[in-house]
VMD Tcl script that builds the backbone (N, CA, C; Angstrom):
set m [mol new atoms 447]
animate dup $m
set s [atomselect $m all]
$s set {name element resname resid chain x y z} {
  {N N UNK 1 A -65.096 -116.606 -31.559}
  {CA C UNK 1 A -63.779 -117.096 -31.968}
  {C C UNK 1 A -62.910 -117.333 -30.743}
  {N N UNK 2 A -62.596 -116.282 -29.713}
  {CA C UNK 2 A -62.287 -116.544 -28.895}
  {C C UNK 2 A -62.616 -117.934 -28.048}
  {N N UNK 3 A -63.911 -118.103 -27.858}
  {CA C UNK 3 A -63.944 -119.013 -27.067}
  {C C UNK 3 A -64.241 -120.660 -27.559}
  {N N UNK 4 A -64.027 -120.689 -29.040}
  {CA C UNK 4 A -63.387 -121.612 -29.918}
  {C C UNK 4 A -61.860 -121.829 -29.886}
  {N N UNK 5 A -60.970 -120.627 -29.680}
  {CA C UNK 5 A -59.675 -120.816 -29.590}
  {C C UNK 5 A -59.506 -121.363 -27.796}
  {N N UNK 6 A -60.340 -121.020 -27.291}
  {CA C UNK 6 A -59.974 -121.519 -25.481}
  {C C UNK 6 A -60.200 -123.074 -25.350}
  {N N UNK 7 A -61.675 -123.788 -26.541}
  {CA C UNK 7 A -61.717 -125.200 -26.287}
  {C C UNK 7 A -60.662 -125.820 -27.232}
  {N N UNK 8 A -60.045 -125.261 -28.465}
  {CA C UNK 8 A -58.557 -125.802 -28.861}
  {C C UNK 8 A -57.522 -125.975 -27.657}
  {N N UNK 9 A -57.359 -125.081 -26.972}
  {CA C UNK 9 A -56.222 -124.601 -26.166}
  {C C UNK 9 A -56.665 -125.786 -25.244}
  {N N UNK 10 A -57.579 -126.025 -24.482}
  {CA C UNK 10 A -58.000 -127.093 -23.314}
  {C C UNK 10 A -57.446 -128.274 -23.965}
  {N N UNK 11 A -58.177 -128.528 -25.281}
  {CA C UNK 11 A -58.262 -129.738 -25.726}
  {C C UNK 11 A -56.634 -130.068 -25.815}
  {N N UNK 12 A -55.910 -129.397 -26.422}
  {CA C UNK 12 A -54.546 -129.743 -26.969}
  {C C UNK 12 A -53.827 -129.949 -25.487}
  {N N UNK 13 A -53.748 -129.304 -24.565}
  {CA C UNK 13 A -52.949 -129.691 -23.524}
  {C C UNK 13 A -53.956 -130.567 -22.535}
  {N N UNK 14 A -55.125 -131.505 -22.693}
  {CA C UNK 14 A -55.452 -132.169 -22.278}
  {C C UNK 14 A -55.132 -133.525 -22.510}
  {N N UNK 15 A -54.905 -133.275 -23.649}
  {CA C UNK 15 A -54.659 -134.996 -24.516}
  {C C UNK 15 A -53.343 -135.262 -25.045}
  {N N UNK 16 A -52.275 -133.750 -25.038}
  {CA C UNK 16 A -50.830 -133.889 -25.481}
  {C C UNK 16 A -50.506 -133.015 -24.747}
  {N N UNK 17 A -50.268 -133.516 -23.510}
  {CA C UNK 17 A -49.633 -132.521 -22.205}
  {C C UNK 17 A -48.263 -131.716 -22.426}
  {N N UNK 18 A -47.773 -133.148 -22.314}
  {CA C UNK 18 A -46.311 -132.361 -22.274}
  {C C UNK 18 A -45.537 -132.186 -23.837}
  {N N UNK 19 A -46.578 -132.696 -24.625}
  {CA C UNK 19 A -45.649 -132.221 -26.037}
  {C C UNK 19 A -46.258 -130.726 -26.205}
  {N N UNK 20 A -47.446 -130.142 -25.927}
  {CA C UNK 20 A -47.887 -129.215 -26.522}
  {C C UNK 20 A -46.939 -128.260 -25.742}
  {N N UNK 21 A -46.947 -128.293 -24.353}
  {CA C UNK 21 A -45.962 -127.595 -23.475}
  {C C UNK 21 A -44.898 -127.268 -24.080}
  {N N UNK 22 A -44.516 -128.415 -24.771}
  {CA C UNK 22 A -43.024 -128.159 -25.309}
  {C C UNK 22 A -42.593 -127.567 -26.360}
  {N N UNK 23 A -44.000 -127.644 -27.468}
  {CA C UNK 23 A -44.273 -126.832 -28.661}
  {C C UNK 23 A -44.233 -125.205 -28.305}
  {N N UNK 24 A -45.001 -125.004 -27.382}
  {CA C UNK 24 A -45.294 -123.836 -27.345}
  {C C UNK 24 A -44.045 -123.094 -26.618}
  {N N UNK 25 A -42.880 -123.203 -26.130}
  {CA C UNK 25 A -42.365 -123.156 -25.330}
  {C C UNK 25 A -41.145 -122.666 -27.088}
  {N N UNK 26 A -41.319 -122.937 -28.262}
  {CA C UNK 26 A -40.780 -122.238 -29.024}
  {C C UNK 26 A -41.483 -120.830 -29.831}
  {N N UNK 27 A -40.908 -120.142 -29.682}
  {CA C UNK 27 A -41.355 -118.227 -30.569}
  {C C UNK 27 A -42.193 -119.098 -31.483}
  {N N UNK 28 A -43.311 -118.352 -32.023}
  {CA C UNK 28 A -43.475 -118.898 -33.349}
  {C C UNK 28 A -44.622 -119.590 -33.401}
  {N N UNK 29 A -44.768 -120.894 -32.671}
  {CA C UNK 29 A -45.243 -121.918 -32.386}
  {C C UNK 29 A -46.833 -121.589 -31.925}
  {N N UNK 30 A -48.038 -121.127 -31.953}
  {CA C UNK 30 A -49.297 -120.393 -30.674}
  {C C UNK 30 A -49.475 -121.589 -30.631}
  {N N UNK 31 A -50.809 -121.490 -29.984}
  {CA C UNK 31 A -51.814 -123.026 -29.867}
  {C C UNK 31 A -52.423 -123.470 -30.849}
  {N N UNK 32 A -52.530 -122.628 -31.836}
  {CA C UNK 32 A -53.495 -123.256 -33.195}
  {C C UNK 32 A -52.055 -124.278 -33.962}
  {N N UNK 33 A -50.939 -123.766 -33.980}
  {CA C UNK 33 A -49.976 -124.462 -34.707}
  {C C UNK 33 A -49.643 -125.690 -34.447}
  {N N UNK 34 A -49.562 -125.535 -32.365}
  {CA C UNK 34 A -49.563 -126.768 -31.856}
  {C C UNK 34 A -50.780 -127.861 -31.734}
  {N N UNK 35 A -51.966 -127.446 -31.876}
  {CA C UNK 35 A -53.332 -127.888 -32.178}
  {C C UNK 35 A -53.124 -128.610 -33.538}
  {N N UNK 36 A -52.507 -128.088 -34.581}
  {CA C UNK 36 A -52.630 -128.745 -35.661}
  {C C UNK 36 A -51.338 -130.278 -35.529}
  {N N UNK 37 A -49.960 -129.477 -35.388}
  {CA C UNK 37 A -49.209 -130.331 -35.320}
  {C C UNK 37 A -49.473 -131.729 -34.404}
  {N N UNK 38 A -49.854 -131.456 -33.522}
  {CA C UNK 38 A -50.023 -132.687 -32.602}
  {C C UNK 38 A -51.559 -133.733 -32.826}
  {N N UNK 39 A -52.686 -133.106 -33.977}
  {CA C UNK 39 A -53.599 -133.651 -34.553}
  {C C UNK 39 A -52.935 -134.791 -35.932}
  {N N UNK 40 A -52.309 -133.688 -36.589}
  {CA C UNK 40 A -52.119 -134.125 -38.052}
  {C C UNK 40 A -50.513 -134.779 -37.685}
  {N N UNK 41 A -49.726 -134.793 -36.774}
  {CA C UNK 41 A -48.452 -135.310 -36.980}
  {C C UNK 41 A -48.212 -136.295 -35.386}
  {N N UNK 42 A -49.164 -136.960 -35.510}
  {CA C UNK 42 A -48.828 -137.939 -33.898}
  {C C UNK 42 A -47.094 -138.377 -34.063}
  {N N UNK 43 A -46.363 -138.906 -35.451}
  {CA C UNK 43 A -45.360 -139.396 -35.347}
  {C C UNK 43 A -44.130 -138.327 -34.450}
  {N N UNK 44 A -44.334 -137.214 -34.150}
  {CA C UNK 44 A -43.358 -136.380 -33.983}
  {C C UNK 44 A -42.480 -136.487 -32.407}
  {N N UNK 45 A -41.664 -136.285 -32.444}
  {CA C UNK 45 A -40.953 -137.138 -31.208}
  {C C UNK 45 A -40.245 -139.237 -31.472}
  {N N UNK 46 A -40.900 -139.573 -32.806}
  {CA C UNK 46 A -40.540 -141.051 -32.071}
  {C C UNK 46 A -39.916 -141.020 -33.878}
  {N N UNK 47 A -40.025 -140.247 -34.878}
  {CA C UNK 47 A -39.291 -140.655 -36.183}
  {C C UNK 47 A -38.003 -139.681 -35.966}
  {N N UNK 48 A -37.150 -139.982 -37.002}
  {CA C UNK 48 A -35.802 -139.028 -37.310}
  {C C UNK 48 A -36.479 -137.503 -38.038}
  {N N UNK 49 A -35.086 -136.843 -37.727}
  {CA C UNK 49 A -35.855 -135.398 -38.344}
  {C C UNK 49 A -36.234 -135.446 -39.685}
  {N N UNK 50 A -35.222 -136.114 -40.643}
  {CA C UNK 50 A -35.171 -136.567 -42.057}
  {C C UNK 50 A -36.869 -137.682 -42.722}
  {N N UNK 51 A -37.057 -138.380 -41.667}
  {CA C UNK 51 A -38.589 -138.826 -42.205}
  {C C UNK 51 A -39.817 -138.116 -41.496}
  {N N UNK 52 A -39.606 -137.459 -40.493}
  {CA C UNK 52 A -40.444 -136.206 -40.468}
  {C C UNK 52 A -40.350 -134.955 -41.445}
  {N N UNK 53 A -39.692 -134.770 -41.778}
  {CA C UNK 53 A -39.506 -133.262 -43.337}
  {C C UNK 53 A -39.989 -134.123 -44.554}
  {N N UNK 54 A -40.048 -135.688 -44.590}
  {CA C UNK 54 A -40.102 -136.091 -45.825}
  {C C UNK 54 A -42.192 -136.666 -45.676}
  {N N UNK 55 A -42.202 -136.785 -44.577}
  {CA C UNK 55 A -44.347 -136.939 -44.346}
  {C C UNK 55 A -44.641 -135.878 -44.204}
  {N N UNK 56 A -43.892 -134.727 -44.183}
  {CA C UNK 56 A -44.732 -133.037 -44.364}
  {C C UNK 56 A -44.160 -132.874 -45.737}
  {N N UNK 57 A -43.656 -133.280 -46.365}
  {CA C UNK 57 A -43.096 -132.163 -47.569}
  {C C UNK 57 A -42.537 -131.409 -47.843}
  {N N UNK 58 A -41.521 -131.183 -47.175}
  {CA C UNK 58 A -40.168 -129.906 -46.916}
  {C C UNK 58 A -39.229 -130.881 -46.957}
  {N N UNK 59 A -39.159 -131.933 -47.570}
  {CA C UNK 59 A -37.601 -132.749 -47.621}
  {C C UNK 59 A -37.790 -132.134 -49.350}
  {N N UNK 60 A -35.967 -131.908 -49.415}
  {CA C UNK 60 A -36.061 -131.888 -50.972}
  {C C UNK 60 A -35.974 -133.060 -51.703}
  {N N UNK 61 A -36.543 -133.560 -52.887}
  {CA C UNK 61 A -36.346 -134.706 -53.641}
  {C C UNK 61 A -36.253 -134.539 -54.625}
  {N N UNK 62 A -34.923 -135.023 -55.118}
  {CA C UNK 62 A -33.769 -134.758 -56.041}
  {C C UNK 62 A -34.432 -135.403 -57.238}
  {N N UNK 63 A -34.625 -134.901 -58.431}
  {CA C UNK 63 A -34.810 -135.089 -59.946}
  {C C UNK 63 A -33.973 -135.984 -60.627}
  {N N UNK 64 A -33.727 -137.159 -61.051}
  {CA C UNK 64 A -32.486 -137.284 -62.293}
  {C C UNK 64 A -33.256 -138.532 -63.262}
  {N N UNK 65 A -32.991 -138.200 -64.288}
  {CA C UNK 65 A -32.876 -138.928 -65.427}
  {C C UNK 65 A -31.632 -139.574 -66.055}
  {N N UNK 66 A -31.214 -140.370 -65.855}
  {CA C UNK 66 A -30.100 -141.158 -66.757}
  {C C UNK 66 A -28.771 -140.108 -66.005}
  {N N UNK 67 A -28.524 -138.870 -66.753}
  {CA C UNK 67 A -27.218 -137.950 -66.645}
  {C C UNK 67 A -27.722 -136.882 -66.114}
  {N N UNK 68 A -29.238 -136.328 -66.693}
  {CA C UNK 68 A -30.126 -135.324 -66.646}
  {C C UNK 68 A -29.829 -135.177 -65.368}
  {N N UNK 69 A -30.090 -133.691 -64.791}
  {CA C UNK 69 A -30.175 -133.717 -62.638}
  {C C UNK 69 A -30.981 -132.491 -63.164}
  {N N UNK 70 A -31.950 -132.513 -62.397}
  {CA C UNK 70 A -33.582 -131.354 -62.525}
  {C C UNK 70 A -33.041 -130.599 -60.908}
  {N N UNK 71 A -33.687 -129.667 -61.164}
  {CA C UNK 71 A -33.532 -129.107 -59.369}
  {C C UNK 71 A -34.377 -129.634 -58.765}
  {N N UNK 72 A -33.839 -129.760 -57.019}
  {CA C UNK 72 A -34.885 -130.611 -56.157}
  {C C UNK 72 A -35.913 -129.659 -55.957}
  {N N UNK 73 A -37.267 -130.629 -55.637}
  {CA C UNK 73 A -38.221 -129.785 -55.514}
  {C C UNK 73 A -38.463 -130.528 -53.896}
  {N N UNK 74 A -39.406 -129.701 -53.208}
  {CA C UNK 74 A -40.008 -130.348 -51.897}
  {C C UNK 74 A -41.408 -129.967 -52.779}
  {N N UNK 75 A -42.524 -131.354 -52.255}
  {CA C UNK 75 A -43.448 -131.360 -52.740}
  {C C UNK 75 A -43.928 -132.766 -51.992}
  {N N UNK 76 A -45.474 -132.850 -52.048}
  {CA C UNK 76 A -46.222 -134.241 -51.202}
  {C C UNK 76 A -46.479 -133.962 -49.483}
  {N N UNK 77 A -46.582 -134.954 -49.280}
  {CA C UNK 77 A -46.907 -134.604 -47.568}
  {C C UNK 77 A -48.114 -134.263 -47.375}
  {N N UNK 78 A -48.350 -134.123 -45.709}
  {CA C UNK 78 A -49.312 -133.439 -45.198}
  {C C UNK 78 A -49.082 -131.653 -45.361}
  {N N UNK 79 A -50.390 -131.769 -45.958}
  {CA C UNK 79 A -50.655 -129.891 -46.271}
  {C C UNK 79 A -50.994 -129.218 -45.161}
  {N N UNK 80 A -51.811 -129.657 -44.387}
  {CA C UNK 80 A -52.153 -128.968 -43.476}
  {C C UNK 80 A -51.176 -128.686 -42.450}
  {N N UNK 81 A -50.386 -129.397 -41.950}
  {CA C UNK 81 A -49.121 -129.488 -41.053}
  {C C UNK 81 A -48.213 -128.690 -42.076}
  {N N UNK 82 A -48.061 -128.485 -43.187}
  {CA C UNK 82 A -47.262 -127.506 -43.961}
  {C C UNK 82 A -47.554 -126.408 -43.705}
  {N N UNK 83 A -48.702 -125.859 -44.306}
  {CA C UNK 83 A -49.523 -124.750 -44.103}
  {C C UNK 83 A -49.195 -123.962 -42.632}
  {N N UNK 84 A -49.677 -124.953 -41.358}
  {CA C UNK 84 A -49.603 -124.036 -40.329}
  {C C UNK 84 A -47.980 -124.009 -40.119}
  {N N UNK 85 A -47.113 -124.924 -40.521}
  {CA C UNK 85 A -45.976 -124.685 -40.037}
  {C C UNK 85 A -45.022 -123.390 -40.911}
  {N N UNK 86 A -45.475 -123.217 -41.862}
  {CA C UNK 86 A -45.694 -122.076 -42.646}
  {C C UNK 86 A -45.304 -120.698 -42.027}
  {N N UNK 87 A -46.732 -120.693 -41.700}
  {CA C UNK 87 A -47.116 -119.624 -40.500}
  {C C UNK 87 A -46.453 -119.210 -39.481}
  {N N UNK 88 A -45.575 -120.287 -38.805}
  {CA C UNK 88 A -44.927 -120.364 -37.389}
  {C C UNK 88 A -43.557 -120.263 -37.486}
  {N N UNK 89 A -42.926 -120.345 -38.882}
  {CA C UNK 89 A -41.362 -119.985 -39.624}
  {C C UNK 89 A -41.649 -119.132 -39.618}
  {N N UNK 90 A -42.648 -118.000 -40.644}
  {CA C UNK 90 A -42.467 -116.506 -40.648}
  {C C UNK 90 A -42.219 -116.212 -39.606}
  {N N UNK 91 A -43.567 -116.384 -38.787}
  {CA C UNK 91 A -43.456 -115.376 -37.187}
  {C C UNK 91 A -41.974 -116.100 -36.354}
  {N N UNK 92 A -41.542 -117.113 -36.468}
  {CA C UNK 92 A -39.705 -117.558 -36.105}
  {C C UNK 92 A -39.377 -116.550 -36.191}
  {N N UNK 93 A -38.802 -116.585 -37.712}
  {CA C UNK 93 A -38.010 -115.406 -38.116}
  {C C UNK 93 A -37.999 -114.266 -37.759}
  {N N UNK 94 A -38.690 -114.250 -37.318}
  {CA C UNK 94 A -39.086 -112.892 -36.323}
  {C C UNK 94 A -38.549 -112.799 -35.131}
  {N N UNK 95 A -39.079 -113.649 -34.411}
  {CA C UNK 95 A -38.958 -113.364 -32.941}
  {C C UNK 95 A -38.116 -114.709 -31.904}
  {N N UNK 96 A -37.738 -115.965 -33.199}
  {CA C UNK 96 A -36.858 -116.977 -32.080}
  {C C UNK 96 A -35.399 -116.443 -33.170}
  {N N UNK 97 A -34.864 -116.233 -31.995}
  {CA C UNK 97 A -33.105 -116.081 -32.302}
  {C C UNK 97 A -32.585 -117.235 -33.089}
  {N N UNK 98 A -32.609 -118.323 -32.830}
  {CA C UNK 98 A -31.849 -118.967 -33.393}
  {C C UNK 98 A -32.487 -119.078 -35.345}
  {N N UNK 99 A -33.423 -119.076 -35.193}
  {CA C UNK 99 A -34.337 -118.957 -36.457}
  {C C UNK 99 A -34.024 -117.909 -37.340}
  {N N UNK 100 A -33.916 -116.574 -36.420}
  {CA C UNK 100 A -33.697 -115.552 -36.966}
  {C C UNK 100 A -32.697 -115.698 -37.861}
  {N N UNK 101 A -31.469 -115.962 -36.878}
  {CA C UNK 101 A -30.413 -116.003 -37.391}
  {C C UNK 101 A -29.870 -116.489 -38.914}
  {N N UNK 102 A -30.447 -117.912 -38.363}
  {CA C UNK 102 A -30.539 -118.208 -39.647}
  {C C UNK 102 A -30.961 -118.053 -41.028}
  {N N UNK 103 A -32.385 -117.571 -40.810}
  {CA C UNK 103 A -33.248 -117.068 -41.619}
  {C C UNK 103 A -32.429 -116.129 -42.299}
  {N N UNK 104 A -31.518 -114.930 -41.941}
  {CA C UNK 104 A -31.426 -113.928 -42.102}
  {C C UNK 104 A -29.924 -114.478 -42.909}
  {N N UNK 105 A -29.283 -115.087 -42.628}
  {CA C UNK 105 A -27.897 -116.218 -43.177}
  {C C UNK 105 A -28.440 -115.985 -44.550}
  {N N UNK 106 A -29.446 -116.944 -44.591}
  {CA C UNK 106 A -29.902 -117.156 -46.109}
  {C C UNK 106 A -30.378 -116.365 -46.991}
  {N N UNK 107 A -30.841 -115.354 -46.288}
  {CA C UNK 107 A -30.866 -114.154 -47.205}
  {C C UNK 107 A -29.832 -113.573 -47.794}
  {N N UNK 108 A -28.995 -112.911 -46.880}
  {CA C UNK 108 A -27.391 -112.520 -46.577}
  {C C UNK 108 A -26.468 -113.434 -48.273}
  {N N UNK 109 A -27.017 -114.660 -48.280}
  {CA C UNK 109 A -26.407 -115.771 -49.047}
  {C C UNK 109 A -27.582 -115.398 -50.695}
  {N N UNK 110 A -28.241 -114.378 -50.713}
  {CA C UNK 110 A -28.778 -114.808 -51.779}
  {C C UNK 110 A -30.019 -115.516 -52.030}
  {N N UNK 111 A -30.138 -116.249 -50.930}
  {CA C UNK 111 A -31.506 -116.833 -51.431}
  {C C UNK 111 A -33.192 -116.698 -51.834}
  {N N UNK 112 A -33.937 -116.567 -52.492}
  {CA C UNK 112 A -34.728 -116.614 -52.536}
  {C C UNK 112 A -35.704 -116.451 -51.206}
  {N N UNK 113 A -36.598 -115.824 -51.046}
  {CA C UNK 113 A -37.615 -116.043 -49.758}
  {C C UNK 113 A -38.050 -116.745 -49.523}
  {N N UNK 114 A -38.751 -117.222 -50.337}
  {CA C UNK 114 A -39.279 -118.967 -50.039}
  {C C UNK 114 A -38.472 -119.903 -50.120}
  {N N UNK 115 A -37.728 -120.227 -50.294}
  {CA C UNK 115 A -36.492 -120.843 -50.310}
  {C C UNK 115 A -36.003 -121.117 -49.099}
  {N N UNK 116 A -35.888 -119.315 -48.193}
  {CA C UNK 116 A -35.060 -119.591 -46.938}
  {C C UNK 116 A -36.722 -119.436 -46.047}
  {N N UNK 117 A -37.708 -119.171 -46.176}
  {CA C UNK 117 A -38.967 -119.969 -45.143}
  {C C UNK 117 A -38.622 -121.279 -45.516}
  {N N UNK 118 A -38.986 -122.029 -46.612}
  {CA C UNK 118 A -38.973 -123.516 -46.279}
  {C C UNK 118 A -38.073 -124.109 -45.269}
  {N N UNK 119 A -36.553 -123.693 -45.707}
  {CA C UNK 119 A -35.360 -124.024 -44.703}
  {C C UNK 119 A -35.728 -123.813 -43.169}
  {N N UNK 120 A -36.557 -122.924 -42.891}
  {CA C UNK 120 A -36.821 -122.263 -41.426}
  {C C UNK 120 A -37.920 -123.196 -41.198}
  {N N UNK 121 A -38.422 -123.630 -42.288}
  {CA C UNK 121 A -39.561 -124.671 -41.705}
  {C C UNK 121 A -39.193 -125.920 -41.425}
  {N N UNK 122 A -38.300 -126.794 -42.158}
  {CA C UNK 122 A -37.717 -127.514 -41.429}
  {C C UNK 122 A -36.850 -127.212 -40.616}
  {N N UNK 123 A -35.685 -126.062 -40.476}
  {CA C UNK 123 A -35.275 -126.405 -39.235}
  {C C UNK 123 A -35.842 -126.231 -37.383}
  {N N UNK 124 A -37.101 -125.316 -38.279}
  {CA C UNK 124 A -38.376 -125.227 -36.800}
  {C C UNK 124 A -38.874 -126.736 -36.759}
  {N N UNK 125 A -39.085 -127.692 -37.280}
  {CA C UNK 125 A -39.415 -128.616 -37.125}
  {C C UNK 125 A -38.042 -129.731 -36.543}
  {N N UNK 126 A -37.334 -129.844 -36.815}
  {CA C UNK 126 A -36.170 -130.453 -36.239}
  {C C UNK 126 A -35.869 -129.982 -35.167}
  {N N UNK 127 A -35.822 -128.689 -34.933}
  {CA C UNK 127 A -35.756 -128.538 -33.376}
  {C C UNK 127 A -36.987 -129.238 -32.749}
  {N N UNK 128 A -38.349 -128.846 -33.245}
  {CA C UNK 128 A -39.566 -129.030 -32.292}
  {C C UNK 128 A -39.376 -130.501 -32.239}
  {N N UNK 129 A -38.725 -131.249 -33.158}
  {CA C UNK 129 A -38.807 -132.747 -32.865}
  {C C UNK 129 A -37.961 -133.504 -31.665}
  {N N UNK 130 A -36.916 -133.071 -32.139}
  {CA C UNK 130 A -35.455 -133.144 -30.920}
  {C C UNK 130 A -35.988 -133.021 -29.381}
  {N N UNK 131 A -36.882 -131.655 -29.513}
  {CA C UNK 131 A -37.136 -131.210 -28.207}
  {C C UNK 131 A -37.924 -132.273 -27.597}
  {N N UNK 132 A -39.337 -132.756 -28.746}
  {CA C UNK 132 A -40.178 -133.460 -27.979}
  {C C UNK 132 A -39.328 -135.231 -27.662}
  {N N UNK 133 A -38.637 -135.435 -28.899}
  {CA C UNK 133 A -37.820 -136.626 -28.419}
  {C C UNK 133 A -37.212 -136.589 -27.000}
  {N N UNK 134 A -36.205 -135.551 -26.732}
  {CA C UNK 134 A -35.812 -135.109 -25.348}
  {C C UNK 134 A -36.820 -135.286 -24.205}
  {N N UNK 135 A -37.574 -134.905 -24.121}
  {CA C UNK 135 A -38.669 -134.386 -23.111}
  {C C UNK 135 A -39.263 -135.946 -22.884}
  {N N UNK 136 A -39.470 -136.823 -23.962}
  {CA C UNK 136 A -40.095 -137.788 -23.664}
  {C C UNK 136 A -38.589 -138.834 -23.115}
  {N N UNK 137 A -37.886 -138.775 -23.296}
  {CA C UNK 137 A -36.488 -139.202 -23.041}
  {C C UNK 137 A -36.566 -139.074 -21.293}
  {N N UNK 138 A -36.555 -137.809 -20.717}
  {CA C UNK 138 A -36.675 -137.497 -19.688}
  {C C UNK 138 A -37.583 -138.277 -19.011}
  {N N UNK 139 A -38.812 -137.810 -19.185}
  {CA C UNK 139 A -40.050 -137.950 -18.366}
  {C C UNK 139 A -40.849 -139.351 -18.983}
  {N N UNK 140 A -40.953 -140.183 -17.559}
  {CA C UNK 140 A -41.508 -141.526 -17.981}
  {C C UNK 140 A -42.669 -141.531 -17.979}
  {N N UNK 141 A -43.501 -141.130 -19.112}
  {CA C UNK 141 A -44.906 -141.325 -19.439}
  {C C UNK 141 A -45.645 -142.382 -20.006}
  {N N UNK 142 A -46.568 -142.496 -20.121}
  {CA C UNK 142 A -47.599 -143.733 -20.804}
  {C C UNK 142 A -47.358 -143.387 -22.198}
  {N N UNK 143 A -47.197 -142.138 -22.775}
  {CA C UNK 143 A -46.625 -142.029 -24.496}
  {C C UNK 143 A -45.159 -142.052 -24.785}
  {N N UNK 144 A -44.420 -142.792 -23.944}
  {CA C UNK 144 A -43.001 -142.824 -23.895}
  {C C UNK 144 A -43.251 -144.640 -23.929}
  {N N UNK 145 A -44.098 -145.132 -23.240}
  {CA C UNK 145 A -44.387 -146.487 -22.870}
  {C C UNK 145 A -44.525 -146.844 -24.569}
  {N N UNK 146 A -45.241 -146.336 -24.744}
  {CA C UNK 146 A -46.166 -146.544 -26.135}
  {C C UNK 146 A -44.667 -146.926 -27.955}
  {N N UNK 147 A -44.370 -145.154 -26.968}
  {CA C UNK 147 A -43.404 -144.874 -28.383}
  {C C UNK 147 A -41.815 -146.235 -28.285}
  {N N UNK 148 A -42.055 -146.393 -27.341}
  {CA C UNK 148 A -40.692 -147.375 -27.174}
  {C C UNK 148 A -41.226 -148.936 -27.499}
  {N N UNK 149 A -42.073 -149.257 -27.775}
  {CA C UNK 149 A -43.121 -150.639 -27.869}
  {C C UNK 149 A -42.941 -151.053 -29.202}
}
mol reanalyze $m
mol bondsrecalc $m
mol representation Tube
mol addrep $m
């Protein structure tokens, strides 16, 4: 296992240098999360945060019939990029401050647990997006060439 997790780890910062750098560079985030994200979500860095939460499935989408209003559900998307990002909100909540914080808001407020992970999952993802937008903003790369084309 180990040395299955070392040819992930090569592979991911061989072929997504400086985004994986930048992934990992948040609490939360290991190499398997960033391994997945940067497999299953190439768009990340070049869409808005709002159509990135809505191709994973953590955007809410609002119910209505005629007058009727249903509660929003988040539902659709990529599962697998759900799943591990899942994973990388709990351990947030844990150990990145700003996550925490929040995380802990929504409790404080009542909410449901899953309720306030999902919230932590998109807002771990809106940061991780911002960041990689930034970073490619900065640094003039051949996937900056690409994403601006």
């Amino acid at each position: 296992i180990g040395e299955s997790d070392k040819q992930i780890d090569d592979h991911t910062h061989t072929h997504f240098d400086g985004k994986a750098q930048v992934a990992e560079q948040i609490k939360g985030i290991g190499s398997i999360t960033t391994a997945t994200l940067m497999a299953m979500l190439p768009e990340l860095g070049r869409l808005s945060h709002k159509r990135i939460a809505g191709l994973i499935g953590i955007a809410p989408h609002p119910r209505e019939s005629g007058e009727t209003k249903f509660k929003s559900r988040c539902f659709g998307g990529r599962s697998a990029v759900r799943k591990a990002l899942y994973m990388a909100a709990v351990a947030a909540a844990r150990f990145e401050p700003l996550i925490r914080d929040f995380y802990q808001r929504l409790l404080s407020e009542g909410k449901p647990y899953k309720v306030a992970v999902t919230a932590c999952m998109r807002k771990l993802l809106t940061i991780l997006n911002a960041r990689i937008r930034d970073y490619f903003a900065e640094n003039d790369t051949a996937e900056n060439d690409i994403r601006t084309a």
